[in-house]
N, CA, C and O atoms as a Tinker XYZ file with bonds, in Angstrom:
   332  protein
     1  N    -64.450000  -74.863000  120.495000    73     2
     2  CA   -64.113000  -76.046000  119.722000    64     1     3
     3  C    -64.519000  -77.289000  120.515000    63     2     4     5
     4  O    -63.940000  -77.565000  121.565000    81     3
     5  N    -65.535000  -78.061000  120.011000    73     3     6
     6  CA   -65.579000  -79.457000  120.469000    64     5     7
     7  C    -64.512000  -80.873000  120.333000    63     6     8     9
     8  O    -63.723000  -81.309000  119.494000    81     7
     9  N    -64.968000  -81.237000  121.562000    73     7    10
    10  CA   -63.966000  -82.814000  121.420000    64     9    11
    11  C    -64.548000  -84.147000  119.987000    63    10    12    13
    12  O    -65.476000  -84.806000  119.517000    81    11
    13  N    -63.157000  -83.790000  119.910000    73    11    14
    14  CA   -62.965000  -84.477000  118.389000    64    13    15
    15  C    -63.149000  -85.819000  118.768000    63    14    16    17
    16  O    -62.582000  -86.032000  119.839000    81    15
    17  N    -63.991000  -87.283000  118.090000    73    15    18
    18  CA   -64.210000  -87.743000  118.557000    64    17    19
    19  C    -62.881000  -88.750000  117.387000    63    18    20    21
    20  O    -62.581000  -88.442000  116.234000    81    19
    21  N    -62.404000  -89.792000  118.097000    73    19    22
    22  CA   -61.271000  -90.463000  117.135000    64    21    23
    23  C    -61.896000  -91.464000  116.362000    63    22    24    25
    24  O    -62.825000  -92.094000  116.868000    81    23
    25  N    -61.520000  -91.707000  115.199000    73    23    26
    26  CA   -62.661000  -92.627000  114.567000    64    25    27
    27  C    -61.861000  -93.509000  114.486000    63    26    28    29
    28  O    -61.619000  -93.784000  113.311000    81    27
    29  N    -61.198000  -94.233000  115.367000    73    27    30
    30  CA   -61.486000  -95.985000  115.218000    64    29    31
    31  C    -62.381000  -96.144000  116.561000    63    30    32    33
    32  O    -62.317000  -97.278000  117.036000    81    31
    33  N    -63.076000  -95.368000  117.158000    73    31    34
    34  CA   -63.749000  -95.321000  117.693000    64    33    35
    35  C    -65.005000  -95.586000  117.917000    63    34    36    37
    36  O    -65.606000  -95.890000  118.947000    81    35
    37  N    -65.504000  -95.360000  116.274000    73    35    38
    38  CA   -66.820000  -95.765000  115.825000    64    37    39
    39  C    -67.293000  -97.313000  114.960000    63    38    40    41
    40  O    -67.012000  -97.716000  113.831000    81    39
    41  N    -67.761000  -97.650000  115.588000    73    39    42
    42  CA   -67.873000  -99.404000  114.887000    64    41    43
    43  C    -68.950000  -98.944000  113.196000    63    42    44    45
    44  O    -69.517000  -99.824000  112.548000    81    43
    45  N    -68.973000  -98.096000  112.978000    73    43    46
    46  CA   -69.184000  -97.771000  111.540000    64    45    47
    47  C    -68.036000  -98.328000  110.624000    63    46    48    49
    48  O    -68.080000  -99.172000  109.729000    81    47
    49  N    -66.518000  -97.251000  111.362000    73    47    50
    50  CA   -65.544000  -97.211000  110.451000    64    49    51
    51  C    -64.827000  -98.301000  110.508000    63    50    52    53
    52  O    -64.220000  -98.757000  109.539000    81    51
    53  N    -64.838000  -98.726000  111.475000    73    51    54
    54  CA   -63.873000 -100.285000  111.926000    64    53    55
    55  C    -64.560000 -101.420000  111.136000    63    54    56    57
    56  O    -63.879000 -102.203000  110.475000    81    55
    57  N    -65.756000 -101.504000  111.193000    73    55    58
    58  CA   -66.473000 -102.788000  110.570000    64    57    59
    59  C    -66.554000 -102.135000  108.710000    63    58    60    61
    60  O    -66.618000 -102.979000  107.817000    81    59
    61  N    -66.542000 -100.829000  108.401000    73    59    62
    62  CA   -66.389000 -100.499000  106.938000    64    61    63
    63  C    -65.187000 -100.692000  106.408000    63    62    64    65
    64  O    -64.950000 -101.176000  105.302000    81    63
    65  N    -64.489000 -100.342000  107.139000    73    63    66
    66  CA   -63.004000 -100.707000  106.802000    64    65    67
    67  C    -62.529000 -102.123000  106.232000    63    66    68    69
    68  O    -61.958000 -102.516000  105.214000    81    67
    69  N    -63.265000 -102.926000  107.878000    73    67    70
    70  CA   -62.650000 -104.170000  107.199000    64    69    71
    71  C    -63.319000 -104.658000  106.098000    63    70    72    73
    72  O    -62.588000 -105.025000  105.177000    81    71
    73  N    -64.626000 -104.773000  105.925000    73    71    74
    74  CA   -65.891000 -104.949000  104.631000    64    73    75
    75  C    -65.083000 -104.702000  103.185000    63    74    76    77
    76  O    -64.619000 -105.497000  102.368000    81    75
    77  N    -65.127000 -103.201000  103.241000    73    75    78
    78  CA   -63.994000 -102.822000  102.385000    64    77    79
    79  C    -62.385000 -103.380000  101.959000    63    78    80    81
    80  O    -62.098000 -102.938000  100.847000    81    79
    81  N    -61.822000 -103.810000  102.259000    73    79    82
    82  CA   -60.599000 -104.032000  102.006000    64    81    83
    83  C    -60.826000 -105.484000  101.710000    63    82    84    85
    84  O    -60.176000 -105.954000  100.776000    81    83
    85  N    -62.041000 -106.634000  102.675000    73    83    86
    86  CA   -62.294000 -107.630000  102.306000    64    85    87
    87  C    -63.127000 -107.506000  100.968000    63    86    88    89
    88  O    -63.616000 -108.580000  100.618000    81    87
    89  N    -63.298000 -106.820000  100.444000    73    87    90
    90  CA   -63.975000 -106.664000   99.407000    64    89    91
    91  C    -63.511000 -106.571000   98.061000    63    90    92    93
    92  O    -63.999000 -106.953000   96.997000    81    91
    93  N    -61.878000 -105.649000   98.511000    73    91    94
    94  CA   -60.980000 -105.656000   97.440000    64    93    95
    95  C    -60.673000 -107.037000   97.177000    63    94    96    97
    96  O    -60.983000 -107.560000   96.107000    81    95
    97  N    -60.011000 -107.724000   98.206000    73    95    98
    98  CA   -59.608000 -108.895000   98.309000    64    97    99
    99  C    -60.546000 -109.837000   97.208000    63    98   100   101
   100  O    -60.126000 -110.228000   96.119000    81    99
   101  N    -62.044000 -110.127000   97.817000    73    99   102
   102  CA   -62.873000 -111.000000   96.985000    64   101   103
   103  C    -63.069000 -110.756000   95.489000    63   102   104   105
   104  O    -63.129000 -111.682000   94.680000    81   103
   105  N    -63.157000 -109.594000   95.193000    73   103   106
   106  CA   -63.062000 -108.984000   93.863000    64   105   107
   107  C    -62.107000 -109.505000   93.048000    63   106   108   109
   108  O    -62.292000 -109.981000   91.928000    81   107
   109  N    -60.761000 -109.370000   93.821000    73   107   110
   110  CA   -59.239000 -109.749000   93.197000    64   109   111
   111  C    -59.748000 -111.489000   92.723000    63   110   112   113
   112  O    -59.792000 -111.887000   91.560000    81   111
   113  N    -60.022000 -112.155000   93.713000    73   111   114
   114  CA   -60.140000 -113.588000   93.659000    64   113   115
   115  C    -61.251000 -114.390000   93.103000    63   114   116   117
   116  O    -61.324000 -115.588000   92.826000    81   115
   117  N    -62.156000 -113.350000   93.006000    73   115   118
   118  CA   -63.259000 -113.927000   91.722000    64   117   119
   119  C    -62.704000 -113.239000   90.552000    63   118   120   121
   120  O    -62.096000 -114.194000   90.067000    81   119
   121  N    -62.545000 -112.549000   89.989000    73   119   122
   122  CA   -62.349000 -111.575000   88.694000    64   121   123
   123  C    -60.576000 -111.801000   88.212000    63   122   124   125
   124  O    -60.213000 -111.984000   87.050000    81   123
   125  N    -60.021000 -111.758000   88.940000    73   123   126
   126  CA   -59.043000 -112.455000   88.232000    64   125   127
   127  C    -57.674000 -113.855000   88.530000    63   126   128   129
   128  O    -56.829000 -114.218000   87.713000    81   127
   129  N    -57.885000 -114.383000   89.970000    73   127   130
   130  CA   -57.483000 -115.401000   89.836000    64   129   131
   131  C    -58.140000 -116.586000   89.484000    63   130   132   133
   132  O    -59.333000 -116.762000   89.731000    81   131
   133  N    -57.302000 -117.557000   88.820000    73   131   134
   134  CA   -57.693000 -118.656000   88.122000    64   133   135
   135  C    -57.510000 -119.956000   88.616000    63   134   136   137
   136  O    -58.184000 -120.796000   88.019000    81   135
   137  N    -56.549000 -120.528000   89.851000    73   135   138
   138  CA   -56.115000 -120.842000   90.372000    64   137   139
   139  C    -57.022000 -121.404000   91.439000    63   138   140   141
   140  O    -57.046000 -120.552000   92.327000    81   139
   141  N    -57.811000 -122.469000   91.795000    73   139   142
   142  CA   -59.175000 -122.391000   92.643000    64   141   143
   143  C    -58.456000 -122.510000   93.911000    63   142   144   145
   144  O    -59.117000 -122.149000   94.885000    81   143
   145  N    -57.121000 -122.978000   94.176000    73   143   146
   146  CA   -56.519000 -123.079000   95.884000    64   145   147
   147  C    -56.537000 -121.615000   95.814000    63   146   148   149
   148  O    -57.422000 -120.914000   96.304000    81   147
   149  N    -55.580000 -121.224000   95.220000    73   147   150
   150  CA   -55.280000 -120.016000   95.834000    64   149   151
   151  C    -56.400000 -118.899000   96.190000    63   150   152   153
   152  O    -56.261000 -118.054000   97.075000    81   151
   153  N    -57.821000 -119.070000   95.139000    73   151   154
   154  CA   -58.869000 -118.578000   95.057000    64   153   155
   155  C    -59.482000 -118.616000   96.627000    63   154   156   157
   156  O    -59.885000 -117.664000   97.296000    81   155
   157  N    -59.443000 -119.450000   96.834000    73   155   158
   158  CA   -60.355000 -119.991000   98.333000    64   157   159
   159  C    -59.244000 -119.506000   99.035000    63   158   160   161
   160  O    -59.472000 -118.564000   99.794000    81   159
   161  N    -58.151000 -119.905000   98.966000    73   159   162
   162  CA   -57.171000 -118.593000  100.172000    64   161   163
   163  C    -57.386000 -117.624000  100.561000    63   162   164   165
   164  O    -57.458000 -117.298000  101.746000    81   163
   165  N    -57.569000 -116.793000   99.359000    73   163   166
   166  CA   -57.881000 -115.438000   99.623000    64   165   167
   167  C    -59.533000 -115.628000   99.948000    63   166   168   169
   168  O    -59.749000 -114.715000  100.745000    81   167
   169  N    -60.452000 -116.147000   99.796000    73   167   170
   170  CA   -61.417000 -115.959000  100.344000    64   169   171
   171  C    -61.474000 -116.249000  101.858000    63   170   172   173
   172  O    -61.900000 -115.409000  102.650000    81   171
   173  N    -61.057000 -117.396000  102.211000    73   171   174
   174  CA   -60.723000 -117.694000  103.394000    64   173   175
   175  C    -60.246000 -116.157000  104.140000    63   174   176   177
   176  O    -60.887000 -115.583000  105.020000    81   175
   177  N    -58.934000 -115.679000  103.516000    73   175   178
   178  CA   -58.426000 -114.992000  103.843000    64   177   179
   179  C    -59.692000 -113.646000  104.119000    63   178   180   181
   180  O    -59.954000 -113.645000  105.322000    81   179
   181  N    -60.211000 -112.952000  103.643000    73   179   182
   182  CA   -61.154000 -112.244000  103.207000    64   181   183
   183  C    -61.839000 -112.108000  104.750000    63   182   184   185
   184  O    -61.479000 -111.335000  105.639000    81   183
   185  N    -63.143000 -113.286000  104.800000    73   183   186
   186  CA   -63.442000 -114.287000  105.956000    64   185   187
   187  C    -63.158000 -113.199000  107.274000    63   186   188   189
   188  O    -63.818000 -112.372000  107.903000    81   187
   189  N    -61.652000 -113.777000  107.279000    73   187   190
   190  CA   -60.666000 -113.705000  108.416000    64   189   191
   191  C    -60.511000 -112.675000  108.829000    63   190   192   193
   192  O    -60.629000 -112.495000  110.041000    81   191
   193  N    -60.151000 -111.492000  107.854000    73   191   194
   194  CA   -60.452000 -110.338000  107.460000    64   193   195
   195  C    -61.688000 -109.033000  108.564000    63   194   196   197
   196  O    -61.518000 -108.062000  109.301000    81   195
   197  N    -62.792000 -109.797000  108.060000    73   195   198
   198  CA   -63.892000 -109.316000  108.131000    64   197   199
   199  C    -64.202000 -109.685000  109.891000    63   198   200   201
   200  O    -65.131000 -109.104000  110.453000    81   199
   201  N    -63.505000 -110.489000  110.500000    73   199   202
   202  CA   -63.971000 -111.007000  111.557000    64   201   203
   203  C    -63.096000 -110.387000  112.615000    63   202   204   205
   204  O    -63.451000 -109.850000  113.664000    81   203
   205  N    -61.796000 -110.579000  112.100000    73   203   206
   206  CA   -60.214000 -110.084000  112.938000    64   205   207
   207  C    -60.208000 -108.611000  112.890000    63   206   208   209
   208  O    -59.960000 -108.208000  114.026000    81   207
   209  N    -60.358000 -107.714000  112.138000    73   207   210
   210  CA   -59.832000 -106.735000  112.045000    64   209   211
   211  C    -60.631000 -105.913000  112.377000    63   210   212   213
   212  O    -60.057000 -104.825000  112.327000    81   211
   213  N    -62.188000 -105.729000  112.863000    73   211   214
   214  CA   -62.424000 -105.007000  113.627000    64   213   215
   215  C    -62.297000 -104.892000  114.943000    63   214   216   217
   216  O    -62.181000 -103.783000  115.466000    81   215
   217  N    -62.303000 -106.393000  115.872000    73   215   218
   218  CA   -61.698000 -106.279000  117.140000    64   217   219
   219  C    -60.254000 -105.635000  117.417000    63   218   220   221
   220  O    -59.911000 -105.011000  118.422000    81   219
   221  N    -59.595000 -105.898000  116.434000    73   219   222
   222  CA   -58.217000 -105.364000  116.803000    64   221   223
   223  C    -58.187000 -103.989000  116.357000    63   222   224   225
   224  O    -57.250000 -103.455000  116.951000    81   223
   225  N    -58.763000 -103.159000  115.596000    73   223   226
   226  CA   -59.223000 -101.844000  115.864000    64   225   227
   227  C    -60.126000 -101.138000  116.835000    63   226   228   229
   228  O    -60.173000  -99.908000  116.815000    81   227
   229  N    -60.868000 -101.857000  117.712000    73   227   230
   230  CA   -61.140000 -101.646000  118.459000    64   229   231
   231  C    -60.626000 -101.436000  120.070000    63   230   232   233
   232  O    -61.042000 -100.780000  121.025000    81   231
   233  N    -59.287000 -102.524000  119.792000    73   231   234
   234  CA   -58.637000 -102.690000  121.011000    64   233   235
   235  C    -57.738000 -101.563000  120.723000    63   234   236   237
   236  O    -57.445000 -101.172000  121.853000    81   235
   237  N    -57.099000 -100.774000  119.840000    73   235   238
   238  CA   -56.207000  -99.966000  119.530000    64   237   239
   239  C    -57.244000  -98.842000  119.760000    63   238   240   241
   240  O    -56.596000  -97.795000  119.744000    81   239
   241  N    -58.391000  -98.603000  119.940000    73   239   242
   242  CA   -58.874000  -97.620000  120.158000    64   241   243
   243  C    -59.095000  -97.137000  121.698000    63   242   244   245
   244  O    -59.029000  -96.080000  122.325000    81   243
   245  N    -59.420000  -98.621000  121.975000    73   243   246
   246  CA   -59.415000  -98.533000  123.587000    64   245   247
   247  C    -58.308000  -97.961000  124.389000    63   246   248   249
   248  O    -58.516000  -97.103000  125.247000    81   247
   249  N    -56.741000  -98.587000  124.024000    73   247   250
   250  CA   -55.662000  -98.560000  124.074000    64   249   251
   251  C    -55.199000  -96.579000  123.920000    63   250   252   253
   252  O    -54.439000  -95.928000  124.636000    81   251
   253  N    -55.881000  -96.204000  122.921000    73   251   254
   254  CA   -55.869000  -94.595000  122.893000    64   253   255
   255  C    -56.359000  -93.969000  123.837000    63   254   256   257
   256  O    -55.698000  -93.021000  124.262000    81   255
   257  N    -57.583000  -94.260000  124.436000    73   255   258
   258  CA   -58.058000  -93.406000  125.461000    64   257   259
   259  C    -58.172000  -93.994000  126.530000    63   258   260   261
   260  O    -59.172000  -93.850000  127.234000    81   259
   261  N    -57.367000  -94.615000  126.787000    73   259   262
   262  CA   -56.650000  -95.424000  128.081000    64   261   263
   263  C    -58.166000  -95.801000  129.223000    63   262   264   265
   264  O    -58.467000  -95.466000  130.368000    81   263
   265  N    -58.839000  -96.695000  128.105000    73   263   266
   266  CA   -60.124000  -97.202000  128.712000    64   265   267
   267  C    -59.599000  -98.690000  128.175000    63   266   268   269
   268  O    -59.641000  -98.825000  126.952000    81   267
   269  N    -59.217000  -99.573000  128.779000    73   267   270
   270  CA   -58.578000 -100.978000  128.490000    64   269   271
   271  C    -59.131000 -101.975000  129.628000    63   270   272   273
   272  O    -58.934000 -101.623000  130.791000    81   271
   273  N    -59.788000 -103.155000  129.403000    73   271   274
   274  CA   -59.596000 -104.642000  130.154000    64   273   275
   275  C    -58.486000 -105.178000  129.797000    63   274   276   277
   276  O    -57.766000 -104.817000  128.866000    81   275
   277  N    -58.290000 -106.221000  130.672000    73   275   278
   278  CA   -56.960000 -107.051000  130.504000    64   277   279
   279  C    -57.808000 -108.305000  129.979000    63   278   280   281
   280  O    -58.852000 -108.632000  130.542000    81   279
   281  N    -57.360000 -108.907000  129.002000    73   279   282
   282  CA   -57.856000 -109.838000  128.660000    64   281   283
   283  C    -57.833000 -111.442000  129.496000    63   282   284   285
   284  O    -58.306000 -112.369000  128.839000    81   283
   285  N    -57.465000 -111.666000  130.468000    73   283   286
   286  CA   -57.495000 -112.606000  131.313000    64   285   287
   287  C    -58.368000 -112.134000  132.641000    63   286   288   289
   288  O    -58.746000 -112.958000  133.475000    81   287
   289  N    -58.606000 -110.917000  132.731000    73   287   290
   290  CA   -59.712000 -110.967000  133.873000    64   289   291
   291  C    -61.075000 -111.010000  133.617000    63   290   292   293
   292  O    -61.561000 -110.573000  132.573000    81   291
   293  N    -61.990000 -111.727000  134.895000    73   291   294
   294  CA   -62.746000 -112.298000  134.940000    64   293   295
   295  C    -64.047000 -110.953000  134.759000    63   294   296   297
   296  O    -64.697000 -111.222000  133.749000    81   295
   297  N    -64.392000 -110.095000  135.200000    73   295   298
   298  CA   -64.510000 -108.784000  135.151000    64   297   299
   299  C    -64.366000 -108.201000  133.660000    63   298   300   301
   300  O    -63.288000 -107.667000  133.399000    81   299
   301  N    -65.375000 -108.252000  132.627000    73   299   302
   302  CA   -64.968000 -107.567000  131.456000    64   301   303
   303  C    -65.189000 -106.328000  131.573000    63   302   304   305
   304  O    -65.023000 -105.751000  130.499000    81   303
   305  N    -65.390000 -105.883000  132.129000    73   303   306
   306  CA   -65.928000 -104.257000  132.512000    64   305   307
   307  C    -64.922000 -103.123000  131.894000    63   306   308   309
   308  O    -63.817000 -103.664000  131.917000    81   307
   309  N    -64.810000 -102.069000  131.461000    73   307   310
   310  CA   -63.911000 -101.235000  131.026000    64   309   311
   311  C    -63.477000 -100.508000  132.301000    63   310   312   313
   312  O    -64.392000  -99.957000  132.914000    81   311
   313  N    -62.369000 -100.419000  132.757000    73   311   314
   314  CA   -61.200000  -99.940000  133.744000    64   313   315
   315  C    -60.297000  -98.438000  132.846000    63   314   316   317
   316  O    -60.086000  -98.326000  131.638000    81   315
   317  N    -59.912000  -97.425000  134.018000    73   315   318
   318  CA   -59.404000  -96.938000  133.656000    64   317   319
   319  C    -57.929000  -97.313000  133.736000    63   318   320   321
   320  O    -57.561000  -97.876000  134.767000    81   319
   321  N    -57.128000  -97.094000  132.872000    73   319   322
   322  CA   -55.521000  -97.224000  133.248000    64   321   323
   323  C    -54.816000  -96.158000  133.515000    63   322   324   325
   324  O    -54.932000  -94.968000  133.220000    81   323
   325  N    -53.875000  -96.927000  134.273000    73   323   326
   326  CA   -53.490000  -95.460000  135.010000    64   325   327
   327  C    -52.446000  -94.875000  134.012000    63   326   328   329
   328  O    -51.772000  -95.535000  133.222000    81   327
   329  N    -52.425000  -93.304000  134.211000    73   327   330
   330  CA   -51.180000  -92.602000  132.940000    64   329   331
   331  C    -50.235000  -92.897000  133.315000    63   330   332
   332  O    -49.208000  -92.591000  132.709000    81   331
C-alpha cells in the first residue's frame, strides 16, 4: 500500500475549492440578488474568497505534516517541528 497523499495538499484542490464556492457565491449575486450594495458585497466577498482561502488551506496542510514556518521569521524556508 502506498502513502496516501492528503489533498489539501495539492494546490489543484485548494485553489478549486476556493474558485468553486466563489463561484456559487457570484452566481447567487448576479442571478438573483437585486439589491446592487449587497450585490458588490458578495462580490467583494467572492474576491476575498478566491485570494484568502487557499493560503489558509495551505497553512492547515502544512500544520498536518508538521512541515511549518513561523510567520515572523526572517528565513521562509520550511522547518521541521518538533512532535
Amino acid at each position: 500500500m502506498g502513502i496516501q497523499k492528503n489533498l489539501l495538499q495539492s494546490p489543484l484542490f485548494r485553489h478549486g475549492q476556493s474558485i468553486l464556492s466563489a463561484g456559487v457565491v457570484v452566481a447567487i449575486a448576479v442571478f438573483v440578488i437585486d439589491d446592487e450594495f449587497i450585490r458588490n458585497l458578495m462580490l467583494l466577498f467572492a474576491a476575498v474568497e478566491v485570494i484568502v482561502t487557499p493560503r489558509i488551506l495551505k497553512r492547515v496542510a502544512e500544520e498536518q505534516t508538521g512541515t511549518n514556518w513561523h510567520p515572523r521569521s526572517r528565513d521562509r524556508s520550511i522547518t521541521r517541528c518538533p512532535p
